[in-house]
N, C-alpha and C positions, 0 to 999 in steps of 0.2 A: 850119412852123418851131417848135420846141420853145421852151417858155418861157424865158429867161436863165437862174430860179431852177429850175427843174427835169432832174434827169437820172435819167435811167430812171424817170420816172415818179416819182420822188421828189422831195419840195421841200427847197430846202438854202436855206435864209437865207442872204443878203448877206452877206460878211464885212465889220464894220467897225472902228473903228480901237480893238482892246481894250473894248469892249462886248457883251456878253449879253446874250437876249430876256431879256423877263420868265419867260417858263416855261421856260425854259433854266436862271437863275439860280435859280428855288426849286426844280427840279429837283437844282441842284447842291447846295445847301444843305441840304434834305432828308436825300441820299444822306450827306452829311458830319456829319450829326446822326445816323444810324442807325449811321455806323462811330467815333462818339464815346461811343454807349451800349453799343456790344459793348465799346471799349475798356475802358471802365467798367466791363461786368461780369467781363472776366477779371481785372482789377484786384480787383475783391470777391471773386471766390472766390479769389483766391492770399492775401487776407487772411485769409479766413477759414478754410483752409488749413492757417497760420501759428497763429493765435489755436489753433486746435485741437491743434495740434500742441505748441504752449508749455504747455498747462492740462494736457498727457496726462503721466504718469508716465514719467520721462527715464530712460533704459534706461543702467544704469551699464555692463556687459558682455554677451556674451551668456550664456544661462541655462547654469548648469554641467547637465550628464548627473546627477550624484548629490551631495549635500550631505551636509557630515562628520555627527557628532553634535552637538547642541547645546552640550554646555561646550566640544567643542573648536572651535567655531565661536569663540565669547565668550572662550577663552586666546589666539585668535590677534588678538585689540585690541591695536594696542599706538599709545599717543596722548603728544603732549605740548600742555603750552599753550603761549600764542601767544609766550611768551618764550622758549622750547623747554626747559623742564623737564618731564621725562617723569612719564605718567601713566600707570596700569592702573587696571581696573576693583578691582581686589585695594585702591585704596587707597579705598575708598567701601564695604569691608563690612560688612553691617549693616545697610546704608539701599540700600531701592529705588533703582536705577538708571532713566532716561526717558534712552535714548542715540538722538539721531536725527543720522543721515549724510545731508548734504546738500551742495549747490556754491550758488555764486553766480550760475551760468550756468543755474540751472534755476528756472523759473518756479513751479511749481508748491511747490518747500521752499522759494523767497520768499513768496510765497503764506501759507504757514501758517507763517510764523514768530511773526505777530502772536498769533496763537492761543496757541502752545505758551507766549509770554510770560504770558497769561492765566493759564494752567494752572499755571505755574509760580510766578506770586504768591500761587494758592491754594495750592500745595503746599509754598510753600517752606522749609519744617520736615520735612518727612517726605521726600520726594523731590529726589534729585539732577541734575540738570536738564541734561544735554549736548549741543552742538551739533558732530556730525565732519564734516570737509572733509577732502579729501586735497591743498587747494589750500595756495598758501603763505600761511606768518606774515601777510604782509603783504596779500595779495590779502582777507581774511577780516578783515583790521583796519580796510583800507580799505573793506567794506562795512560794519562796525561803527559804525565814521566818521559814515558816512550812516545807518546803522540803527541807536541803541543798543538793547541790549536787556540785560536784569542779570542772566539764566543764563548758565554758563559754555561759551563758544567754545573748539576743540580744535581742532589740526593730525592727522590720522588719516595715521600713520607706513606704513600698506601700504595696500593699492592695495582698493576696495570690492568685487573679486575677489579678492581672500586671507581674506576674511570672507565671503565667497557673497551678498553684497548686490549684487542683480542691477537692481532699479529706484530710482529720489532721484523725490522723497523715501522712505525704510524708515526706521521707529522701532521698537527695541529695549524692551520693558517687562522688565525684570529684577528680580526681586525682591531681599527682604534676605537672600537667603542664597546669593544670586550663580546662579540659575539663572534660565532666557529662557522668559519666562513668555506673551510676545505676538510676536509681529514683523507689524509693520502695514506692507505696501507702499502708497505711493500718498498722496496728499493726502488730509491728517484734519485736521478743526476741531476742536483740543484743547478747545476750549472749550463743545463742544458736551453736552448733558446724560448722551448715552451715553456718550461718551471717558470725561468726567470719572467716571460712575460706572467705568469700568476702572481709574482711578489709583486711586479711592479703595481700591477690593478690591486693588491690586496692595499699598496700604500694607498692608493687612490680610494680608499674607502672609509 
């Protein structure tokens, strides 16, 4: 006669009343701790994912096929300030232009905002200091708000595809005689020794 706990040759523990052996339970524990570290890890890579994809250069549209010429790239600005009186570059000639387009929604022209403030207290006699958004008066006051900064913020009146600005952050170096003397795509520490020698030689032109 076969054992009570046995069938086919197998041993099946007693059932009792909502209890578990002991190597039953750290078995099950175990198993619950291995599918808490996997959860864990696809949690870390979608962060880090995320993080990578904030610090990367935010794609304003897709790349055009051909780019106009340079002035006529820099006639088609057309800005006002955050009270919505109209600006062009036509009204700063004479004095280097620093025009950098950027949103609020991108990490990276948050990122070096603080910089360009840098740059901009060394420069701010020689160089005119511009911050474009294509977002509204208010969305850009309301980051102001929370971030002052004392160069001047712009509403950018057409779209960062009417000007072929294809990645945010892109900074505009313009000299004093209204010609586009750089165009930096991407995140730059204005603050850094080689930017700054680029302002300096951009006054020098």
């Amino acid at each position: 006669m076969p054992h009570p706990f046995h069938r086919n040759g197998i041993f099946v523990p007693p059932r009792s009343s909502g209890t578990v052996s002991v190597p039953a339970e750290r078995y099950l524990c175990r198993k619950n701790a291995i599918m808490m570290y996997r959860i864990i890890f696809v949690i870390f890579l979608a962060i880090v994912a995320i993080v990578a994809s904030c610090n990367a250069p935010k794609k304003a549209t897709q790349v055009p096929e051909n780019r106009p010429p340079l002035d006529e790239r820099l006639a088609k600005i057309t800005m006002t300030d955050l009270e919505g009186k109209p600006l062009s570059l036509s009204d700063f000639a004479g004095k280097p232009v620093f025009l950098n387009f950027w949103a609020t929604w991108c990490g990276p022209c948050v990122s070096e905002m603080k910089s360009i403030e840098l740059a901009s207290q060394q420069f701010k006699n020689d160089i005119v200091f511009l911050a474009a958004s294509s977002e509204t008066p208010a969305q850009i006051q309301a980051y102001l708000k929370k971030n002052p900064f004392s160069f001047k913020f712009v509403q950018l009146k057409v779209s960062y595809l009417d000007v072929y600005v294809v990645k945010l952050p892109t900074t505009f170096l313009i000299n004093g005689k209204g010609e586009l003397e750089s165009e930096e795509e991407g995140f730059r520490d204005w603050n850094d020794p080689g930017n700054l020698e680029k302002l300096k030689s951009l006054v020098k032109k």
